[in-house]
N, C-alpha and C positions, 0 to 999 in steps of 0.2 A: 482419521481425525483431521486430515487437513482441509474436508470441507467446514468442516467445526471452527477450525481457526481460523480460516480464511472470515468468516460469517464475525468474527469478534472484534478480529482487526478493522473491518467496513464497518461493522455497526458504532467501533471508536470513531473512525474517520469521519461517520454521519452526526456523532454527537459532541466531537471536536471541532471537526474541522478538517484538521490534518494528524499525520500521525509520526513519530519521528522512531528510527529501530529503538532508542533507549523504552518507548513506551509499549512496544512490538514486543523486546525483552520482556517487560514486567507483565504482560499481557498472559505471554503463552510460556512463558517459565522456559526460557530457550537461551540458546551462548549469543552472541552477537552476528557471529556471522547466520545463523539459523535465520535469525530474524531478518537479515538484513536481504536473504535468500526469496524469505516466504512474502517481502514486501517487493521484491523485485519481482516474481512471478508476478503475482498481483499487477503490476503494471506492466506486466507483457501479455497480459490479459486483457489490456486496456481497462480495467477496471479504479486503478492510481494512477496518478501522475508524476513524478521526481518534482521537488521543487528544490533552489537553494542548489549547494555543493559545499564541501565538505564538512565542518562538525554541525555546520547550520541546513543538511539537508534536512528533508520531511516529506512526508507524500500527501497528496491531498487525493479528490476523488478526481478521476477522468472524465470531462465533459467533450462532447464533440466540436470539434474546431473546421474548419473550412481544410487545414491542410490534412486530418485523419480520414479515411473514407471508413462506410460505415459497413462492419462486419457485417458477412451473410445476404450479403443485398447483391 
C-alpha cells in the first residue's frame, strides 16, 4: 500500500501546493507520527521538500536546485 499512499500524498502536493502531516493524517487515515514518517521518506526520496519548522512546517514538491546533484547520472 505504500506505493498507493505515496501516489495520494503527490498528487495533494500537485493540487495544493504543499502538504502539511495534519493533511497527510486525514489523507491516509494514520497517527501523526505515521504520517509525519511517510512524508519524510518522501523527501529522502528527493521527491518533497521540508518547508517552515515547527507547527508551520509543510512540504512542498522537490525541484532541482544548483546545490542537489541529479540522481542516477
Amino acid at each position: 500500500m505504500a506505493g498507493t499512499d505515496d501516489q495520494s500524498l503527490l498528487q495533494f502536493v500537485r493540487a495544493r501546493g504543499a502538504i502539511s502531516t495534519d493533511d497527510a493524517m486525514g489523507i491516509l487515515a494514520v497517527s501523526r507520527a505515521t504520517a509525519q514518517r511517510r512524508l519524510r521518506v518522501l523527501a529522502s526520496k528527493g521527491m518533497l521538500a521540508r518547508a517552515g519548522a515547527g507547527r508551520g512546517a509543510h512540504y512542498v514538491a522537490a525541484t532541482l536546485t544548483r546545490e542537489q546533484p541529479l540522481r542516477g547520472l
